[in-house]
One Martini backbone bead per residue (centre of mass of N, CA, C, O) as a GRO file, in nm:
protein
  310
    1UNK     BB    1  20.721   2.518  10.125
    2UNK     BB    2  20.471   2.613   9.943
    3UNK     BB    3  20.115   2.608  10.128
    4UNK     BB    4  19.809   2.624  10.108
    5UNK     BB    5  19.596   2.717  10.375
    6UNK     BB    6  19.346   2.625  10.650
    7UNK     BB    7  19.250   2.652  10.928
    8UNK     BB    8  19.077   2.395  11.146
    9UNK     BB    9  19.010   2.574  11.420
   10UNK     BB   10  18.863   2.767  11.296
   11UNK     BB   11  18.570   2.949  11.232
   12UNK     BB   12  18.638   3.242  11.135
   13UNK     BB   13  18.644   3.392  10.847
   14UNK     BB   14  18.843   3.571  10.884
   15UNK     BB   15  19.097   3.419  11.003
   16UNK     BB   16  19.090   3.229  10.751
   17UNK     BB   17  19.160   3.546  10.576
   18UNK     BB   18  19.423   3.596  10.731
   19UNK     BB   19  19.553   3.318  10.667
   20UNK     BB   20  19.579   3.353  10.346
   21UNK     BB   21  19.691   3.648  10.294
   22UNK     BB   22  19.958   3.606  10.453
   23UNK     BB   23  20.049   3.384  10.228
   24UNK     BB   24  20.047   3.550  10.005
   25UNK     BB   25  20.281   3.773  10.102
   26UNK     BB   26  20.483   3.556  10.117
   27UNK     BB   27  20.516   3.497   9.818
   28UNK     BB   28  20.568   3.741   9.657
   29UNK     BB   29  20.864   3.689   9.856
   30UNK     BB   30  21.025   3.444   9.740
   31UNK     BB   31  21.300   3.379   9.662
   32UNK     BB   32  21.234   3.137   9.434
   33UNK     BB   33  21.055   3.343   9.272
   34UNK     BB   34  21.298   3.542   9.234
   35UNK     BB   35  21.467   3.354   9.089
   36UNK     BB   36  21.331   3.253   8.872
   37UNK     BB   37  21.298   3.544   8.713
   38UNK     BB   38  21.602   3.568   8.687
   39UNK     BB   39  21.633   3.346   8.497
   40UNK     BB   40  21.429   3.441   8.283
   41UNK     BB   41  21.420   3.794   8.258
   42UNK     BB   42  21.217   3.843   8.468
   43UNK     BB   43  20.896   3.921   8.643
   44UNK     BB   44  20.556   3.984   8.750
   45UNK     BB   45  20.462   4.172   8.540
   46UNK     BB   46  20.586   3.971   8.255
   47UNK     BB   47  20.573   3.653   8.276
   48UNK     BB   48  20.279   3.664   8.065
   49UNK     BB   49  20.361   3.796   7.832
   50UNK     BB   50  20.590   3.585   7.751
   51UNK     BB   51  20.449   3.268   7.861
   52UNK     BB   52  20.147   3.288   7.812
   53UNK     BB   53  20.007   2.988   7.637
   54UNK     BB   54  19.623   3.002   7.677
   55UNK     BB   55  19.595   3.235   7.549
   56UNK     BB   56  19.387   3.379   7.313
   57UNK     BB   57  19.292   3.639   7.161
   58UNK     BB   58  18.961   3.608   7.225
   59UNK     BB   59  18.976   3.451   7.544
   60UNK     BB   60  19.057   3.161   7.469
   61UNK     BB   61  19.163   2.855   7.567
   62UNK     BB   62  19.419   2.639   7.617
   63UNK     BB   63  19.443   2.372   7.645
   64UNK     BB   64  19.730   2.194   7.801
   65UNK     BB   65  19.787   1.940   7.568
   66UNK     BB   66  19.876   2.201   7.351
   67UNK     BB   67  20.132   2.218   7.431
   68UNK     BB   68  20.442   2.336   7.345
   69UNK     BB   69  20.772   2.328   7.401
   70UNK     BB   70  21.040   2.509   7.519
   71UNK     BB   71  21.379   2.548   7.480
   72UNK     BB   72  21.462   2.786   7.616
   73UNK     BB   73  21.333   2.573   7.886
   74UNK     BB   74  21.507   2.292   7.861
   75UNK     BB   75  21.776   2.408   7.932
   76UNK     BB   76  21.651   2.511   8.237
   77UNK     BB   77  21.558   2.273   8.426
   78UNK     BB   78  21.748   2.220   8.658
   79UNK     BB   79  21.733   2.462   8.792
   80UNK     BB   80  21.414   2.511   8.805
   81UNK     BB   81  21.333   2.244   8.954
   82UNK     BB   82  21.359   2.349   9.271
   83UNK     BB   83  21.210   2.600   9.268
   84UNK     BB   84  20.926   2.429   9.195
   85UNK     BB   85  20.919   2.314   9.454
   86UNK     BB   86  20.947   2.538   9.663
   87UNK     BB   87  20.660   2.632   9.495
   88UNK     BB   88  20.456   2.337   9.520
   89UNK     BB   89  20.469   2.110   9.250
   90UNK     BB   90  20.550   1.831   9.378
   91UNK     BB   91  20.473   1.738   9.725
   92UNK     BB   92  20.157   1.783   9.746
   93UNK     BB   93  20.019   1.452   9.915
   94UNK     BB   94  19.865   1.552  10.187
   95UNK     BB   95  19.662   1.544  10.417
   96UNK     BB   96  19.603   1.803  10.710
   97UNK     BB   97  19.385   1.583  10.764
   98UNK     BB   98  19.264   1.224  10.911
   99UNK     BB   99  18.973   1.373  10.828
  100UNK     BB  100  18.729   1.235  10.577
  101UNK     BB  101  18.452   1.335  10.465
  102UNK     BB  102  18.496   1.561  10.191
  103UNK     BB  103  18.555   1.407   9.839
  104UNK     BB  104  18.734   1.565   9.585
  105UNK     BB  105  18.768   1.490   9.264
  106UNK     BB  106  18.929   1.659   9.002
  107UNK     BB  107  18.930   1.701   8.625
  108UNK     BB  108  19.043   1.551   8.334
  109UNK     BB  109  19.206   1.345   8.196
  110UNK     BB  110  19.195   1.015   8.163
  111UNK     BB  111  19.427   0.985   8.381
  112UNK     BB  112  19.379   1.143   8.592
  113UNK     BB  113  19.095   1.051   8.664
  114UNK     BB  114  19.229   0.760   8.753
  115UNK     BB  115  19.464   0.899   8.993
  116UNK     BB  116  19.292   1.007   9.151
  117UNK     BB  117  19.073   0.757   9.234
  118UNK     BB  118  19.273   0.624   9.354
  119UNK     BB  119  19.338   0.812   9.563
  120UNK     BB  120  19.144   0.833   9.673
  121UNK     BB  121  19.052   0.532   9.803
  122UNK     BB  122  19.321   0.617  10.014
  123UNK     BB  123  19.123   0.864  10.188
  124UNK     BB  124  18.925   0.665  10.281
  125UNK     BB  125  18.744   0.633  10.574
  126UNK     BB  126  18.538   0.610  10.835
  127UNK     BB  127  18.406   0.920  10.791
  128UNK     BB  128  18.332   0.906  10.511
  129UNK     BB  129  18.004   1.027  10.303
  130UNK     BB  130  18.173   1.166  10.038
  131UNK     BB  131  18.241   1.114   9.646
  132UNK     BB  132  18.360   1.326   9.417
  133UNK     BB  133  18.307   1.416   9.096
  134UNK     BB  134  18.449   1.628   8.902
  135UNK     BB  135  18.311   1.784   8.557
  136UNK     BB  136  18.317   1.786   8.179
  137UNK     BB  137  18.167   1.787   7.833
  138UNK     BB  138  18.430   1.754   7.745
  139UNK     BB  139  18.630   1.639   7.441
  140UNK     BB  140  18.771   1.398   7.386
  141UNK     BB  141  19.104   1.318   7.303
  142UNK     BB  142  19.279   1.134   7.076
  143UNK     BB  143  19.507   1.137   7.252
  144UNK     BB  144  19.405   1.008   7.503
  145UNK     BB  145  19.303   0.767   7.375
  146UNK     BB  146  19.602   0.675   7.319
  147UNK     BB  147  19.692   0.693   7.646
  148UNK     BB  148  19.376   0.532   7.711
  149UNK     BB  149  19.246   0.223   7.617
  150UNK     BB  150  19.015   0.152   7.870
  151UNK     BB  151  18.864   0.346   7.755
  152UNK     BB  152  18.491   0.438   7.599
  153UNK     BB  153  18.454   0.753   7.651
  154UNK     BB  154  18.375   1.096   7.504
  155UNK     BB  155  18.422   1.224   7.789
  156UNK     BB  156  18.486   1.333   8.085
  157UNK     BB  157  18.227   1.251   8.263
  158UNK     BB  158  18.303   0.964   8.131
  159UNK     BB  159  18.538   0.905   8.262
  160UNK     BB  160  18.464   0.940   8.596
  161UNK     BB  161  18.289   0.763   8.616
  162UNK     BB  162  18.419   0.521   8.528
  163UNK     BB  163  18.647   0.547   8.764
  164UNK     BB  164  18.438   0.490   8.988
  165UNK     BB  165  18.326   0.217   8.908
  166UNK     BB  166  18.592   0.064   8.918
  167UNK     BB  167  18.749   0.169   9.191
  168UNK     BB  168  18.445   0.124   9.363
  169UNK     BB  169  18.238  -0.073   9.269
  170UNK     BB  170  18.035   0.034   9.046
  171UNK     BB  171  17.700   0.044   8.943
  172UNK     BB  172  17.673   0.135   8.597
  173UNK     BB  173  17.308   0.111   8.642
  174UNK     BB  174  17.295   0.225   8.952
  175UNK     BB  175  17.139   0.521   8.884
  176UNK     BB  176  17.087   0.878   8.887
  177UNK     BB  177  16.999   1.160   8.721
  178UNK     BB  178  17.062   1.521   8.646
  179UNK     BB  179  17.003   1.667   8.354
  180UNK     BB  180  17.130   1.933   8.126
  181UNK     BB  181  17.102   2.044   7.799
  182UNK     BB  182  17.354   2.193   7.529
  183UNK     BB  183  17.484   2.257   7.248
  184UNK     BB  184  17.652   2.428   7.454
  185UNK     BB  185  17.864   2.205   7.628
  186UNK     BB  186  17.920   2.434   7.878
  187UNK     BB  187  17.656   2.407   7.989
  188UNK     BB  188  17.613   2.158   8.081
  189UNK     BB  189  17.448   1.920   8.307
  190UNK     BB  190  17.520   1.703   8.583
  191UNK     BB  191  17.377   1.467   8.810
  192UNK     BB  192  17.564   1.152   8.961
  193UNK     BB  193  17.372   0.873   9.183
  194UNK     BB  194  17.497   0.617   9.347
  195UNK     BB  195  17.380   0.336   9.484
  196UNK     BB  196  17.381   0.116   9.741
  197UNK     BB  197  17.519   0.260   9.951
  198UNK     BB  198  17.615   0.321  10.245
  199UNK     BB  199  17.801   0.521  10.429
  200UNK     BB  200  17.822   0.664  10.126
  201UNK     BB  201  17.833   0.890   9.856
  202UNK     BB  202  17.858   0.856   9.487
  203UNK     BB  203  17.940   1.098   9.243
  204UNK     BB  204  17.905   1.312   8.947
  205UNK     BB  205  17.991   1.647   8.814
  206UNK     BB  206  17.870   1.835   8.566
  207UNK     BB  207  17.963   2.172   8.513
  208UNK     BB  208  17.884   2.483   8.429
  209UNK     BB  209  17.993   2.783   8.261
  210UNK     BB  210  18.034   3.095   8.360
  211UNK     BB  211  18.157   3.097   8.024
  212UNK     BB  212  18.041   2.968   7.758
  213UNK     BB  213  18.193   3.131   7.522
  214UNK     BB  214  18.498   3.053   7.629
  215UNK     BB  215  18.445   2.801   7.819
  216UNK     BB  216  18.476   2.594   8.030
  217UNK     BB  217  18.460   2.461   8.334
  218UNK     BB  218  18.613   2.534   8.637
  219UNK     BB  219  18.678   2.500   8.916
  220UNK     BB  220  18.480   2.696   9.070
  221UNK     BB  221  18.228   2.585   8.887
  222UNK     BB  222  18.241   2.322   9.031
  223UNK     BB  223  18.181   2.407   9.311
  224UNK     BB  224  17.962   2.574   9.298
  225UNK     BB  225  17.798   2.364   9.251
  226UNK     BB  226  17.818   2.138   9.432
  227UNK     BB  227  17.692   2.332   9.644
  228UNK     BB  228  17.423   2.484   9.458
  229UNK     BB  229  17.318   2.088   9.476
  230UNK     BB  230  17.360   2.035   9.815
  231UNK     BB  231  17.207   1.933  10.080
  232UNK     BB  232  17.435   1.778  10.205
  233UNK     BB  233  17.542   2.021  10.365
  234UNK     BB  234  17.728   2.174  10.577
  235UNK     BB  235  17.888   2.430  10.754
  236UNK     BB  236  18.171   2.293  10.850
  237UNK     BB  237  18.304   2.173  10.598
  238UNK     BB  238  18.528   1.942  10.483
  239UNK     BB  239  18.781   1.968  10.201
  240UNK     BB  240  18.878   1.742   9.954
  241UNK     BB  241  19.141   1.792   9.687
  242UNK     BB  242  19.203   1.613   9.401
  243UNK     BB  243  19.504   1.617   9.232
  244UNK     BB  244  19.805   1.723   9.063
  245UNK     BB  245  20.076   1.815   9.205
  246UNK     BB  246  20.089   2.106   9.073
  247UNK     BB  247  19.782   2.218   9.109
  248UNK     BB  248  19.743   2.301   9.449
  249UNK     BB  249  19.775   2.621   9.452
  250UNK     BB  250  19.577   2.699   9.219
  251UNK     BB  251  19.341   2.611   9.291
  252UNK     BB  252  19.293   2.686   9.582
  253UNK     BB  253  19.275   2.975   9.469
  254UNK     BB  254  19.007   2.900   9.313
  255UNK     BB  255  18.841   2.810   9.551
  256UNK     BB  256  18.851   3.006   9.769
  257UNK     BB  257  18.761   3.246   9.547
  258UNK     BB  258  18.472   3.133   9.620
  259UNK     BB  259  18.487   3.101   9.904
  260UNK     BB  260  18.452   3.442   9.944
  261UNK     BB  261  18.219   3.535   9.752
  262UNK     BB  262  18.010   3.323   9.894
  263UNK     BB  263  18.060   3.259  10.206
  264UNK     BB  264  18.167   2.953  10.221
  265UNK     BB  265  18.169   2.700  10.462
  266UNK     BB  266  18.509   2.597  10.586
  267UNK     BB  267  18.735   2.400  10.418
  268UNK     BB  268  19.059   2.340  10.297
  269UNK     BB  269  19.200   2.093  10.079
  270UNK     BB  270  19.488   2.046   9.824
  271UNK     BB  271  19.587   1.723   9.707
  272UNK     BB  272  19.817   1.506   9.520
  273UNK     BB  273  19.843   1.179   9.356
  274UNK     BB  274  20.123   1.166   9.431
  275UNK     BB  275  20.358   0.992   9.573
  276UNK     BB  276  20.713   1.014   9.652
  277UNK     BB  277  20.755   0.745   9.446
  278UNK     BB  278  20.606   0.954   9.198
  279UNK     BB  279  20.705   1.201   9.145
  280UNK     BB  280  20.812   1.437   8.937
  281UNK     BB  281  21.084   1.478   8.756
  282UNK     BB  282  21.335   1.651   8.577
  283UNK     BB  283  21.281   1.442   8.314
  284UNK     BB  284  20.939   1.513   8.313
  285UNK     BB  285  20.925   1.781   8.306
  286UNK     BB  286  20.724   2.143   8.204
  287UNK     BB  287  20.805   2.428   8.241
  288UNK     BB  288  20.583   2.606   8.092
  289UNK     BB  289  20.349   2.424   8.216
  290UNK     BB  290  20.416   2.556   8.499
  291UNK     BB  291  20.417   2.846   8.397
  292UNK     BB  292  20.102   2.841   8.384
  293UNK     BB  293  20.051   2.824   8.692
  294UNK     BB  294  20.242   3.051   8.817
  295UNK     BB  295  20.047   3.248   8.694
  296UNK     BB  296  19.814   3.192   8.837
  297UNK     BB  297  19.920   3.237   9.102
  298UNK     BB  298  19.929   3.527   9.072
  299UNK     BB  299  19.657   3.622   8.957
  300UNK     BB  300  19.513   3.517   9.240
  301UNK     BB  301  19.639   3.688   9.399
  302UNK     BB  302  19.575   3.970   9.336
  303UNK     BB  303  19.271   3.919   9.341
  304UNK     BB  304  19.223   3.841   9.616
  305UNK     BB  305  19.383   4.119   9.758
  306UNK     BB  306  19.156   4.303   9.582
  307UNK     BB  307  18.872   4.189   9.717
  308UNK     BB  308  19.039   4.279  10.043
  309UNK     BB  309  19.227   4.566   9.986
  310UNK     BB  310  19.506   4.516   9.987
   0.00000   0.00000   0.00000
């Protein structure tokens, strides 16, 4: 099964770099990746101007939940989905260190948010010393709140929040906030830290989008924001990324490529929020869905790829 990994014993930049590169390396030659493209009647290079359904024309992304499956895709679901397995889509949920000092949970829609958050939860140790949500000023939609009626708040941010104070037994009016307001809801900042903790530190951040006039901010700006905001890092901070058992291989390199971009020192781990008796089914998943994430992991290979000249 395909998981991008990063050496935990490793300090060396460089050691970490070719250690990821050459597992970029490896995907690209994949049985199942081409196995794959082969049902499809497709390759690496034309399978996103076939499937990409994210983009829109002026440059603009499509929420995920805005997307609506293809027939001649769902055709195709059993036969694909061994395939999404082999190329880590389904089983990745555990963290490959036993301690977790520095826990990030990705946010999402309301369940997303509230499923992850339960998931750190269960991954916090004697060692672990933050617990971060990472967020953003994006507006709640109708369909979100239809489909998690406990929540009360109209942004991601306040998903996050809520999510943190329920599952962590946090005083939702004890804390410090650090806000920066605009028209544009993409550029909007908050860091919000809860007081009261003994040995943990639980924080909320709403991160600027680094292209605030065409998207919200994405994991990378996400990750950014909380190293150039963060006083508490460490040199060699191991960092666990909570998300849903899906896109842990497409984080990873858009973290990665952060932290490649501006040498932040490091590893990274990311995995997903279900556990192996929950992971989503072949009568469960949505191709196209799936196939927005895999076109995104060919783009950060290559980006990757170009970054370190090769």
């Amino acid at each position: 099964m395909l998981r991008f990994t990063m050496p935990e014993e490793s300090s060396s930049f460089r050691e970490k770099a070719d250690h990821v590169h050459s597992q970029l390396e490896e995907f690209l030659h994949m049985e199942a990746l081409h196995e794959l493209l082969g049902i499809l009647e497709t390759d690496i290079d034309t399978i996103s101007q076939r499937y990409n359904r994210r983009l829109k024309g002026n440059g603009a992304v499509v929420e995920t939940q805005e997307l609506k499956g293809m027939k001649s895709l769902d055709e195709k679901k059993e036969i694909l989905y061994p395939l999404f397995r082999e190329l880590g889509f389904i089983d990745i949920n555990k963290p490959i260190s036993d301690k977790n000092r520095h826990i990030l949970v990705l946010g999402g829609s309301l369940n997303a948010c509230i499923e992850r958050t339960e998931c750190a939860l269960n991954r916090v140790d004697d060692t672990t010393r933050l617990v971060d949500g990472l967020a953003c000023y994006r507006p709640v939609s109708l369909a979100e709140k239809r489909a998690a009626d406990v929540f009360s708040c109209e942004t991601e941010f306040g998903a996050m929040a809520e999510s943190f104070e329920r599952v962590f037994s946090l005083d939702g009016s004890g804390y410090t906030e650090n806000y920066k307001g605009d028209r544009n809801l993409n550029r909007i900042s908050c860091v919000r830290i809860y007081e009261g903790a003994d040995k943990c530190t639980f924080r909320i951040f709403a991160a600027p989008s680094s292209e605030p006039d065409v998207r919200r901010a994405d994991t990378g700006d996400s990750f950014s924001f909380v190293l150039d905001s963060d006083a508490k890092k460490e040199p060699a901070d191991h960092f666990l990324f909570i998300t849903n058992n899906r896109y842990c291989n497409r984080q990873f390199l858009q973290l990665y490529y952060r932290m490649l971009q501006n040498r932040y020192p490091g590893t990274l781990d990311v995995i997903g929020c279900f556990p192996d008796d929950r992971v989503t089914s072949v009568e469960q998943y949505d191709p196209l869905q799936y196939l927005q994430d895999l076109i995104g992991i060919i783009d950060w290979t290559y980006r990757l790829l170009k970054a370190t000249g090769r």
